[in-house]
Structures are given as structure tokens and as C-alpha cells.
LUMVEX-555831 format. One record per residue (C-alpha): residue number from 1; residue in one letter; x, y, z. Coordinates in steps of 0.001 Angstrom, whole numbers, plus 500000, padded with zeros to 6 digits. Example, Ala and Ser with C-alpha at 12.3 -4.5 7.8 and 13.67 -1.06 7.14 Angstrom:
<atoms>
 vose rovex   east  north     up
    1     A 512300 495500 507800
    2     S 513670 498940 507140
</atoms>
This chain:
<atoms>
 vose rovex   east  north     up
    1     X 654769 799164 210780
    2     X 656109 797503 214187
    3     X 653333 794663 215312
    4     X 654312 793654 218964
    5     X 652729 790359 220132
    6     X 651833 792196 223190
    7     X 650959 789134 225339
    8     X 654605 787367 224490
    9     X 656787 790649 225331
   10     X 657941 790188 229044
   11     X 658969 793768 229038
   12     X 662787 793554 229265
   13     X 663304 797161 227565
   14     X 665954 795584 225128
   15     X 664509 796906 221767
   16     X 663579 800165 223385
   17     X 667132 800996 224883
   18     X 668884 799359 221606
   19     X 666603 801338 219070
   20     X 669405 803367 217327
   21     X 666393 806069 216268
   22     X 664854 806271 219833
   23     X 661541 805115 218065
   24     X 660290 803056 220526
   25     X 658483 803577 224048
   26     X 656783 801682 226800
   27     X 652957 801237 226137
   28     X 650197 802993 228595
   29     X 648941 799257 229294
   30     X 650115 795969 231059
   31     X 649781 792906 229159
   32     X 649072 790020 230788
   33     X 652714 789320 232576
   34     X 651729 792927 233847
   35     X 654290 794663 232087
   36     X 654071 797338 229630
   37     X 655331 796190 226038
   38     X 657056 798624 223673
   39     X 655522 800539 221232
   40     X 655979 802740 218476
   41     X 656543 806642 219610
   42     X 653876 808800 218098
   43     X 656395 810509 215415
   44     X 659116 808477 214881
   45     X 661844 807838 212323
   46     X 661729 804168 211964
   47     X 663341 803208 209353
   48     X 662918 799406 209345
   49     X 665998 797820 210460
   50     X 664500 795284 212002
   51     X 667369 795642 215203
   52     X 664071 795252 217561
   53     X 662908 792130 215694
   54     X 666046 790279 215809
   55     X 667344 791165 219688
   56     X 663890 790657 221347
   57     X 664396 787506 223009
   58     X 660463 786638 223376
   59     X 659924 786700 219164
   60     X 657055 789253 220163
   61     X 658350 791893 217867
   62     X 657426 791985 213600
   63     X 658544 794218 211367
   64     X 656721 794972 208555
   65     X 657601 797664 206314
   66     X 655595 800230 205183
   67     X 655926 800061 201295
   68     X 655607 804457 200782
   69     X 658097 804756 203539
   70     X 660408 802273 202259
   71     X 660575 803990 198519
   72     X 661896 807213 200242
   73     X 664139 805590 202332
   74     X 665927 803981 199596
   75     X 666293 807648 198143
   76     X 668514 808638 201346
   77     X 671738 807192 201216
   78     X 675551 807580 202132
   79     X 676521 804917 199240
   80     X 678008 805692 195994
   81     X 678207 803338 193453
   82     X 681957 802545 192065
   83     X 683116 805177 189015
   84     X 679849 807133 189182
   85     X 677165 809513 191153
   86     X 673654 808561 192066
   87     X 671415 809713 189906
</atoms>
């Protein structure tokens, strides 16, 4: 789960352009700097990287991960460990 502080985002568009999953998007309403504040996409592929969190310069951007996702996410990996094969 992405929580946005809606009211402390002053809608630069940094964690939607730098989002390397395109899983964010511009919300259907203005906060109240009248810009729109990002949002998660309807279906998405977040995986928790937490790239929004740390290059929004407002600190209006939490990630919190979702504890089912997270367990299959750790299933999917490029890594192998030294001298062996995942199990």
C-alpha cells in the first residue's frame, strides 16, 4: 500500500515519471495547492521499492507493504545463492 499525504504533495510528477513499474498516476482531485497528487494505478505491479518514498521532495509519500504481496515477491528473484540453486 502507497499512502500519499495528499495535502503535502505539490504535484511535481517526480515519483510518477521515476516509477520504474509505471504504477503510479495523477489523482481525479486537486488537493489543496490545487494540484492533483499521485496515486496508485488501478492494477499495478508495485512491488515496494520505496523509489517514490525516498525522491518525493515534500515527504508526502509512505510506503507500506502489503505483507501477502511481499511473501510472493520474495519468491521472484534473479539471485542465486553461491554453490547452490534456490530451492
Amino acid at each position: 500500500m502507497i499512502e500519499v499525504k495528499d495535502d503535502w504533495c505539490k504535484g511535481c510528477n517526480i515519483c510518477i515519471d521515476r516509477c520504474p513499474l509505471d504504477a503510479l498516476e495523477e489523482s481525479d482531485k486537486l488537493n489543496k495547492r490545487g494540484v492533483r497528487p499521485p496515486k496508485l494505478k488501478e492494477k499495478n505491479e508495485c512491488n515496494y521499492c520505496r523509489l517514490c518514498e525516498l525522491i518525493c521532495p515534500d515527504f508526502a509519500i509512505t510506503v507500506i507493504p502489503d505483507k501477502d504481496k511481499e511473501k510472493k515477491l520474495a519468491k521472484k528473484t534473479l539471485l542465486t545463492p553461491l554453490g547452490g540453486k534456490i530451492k
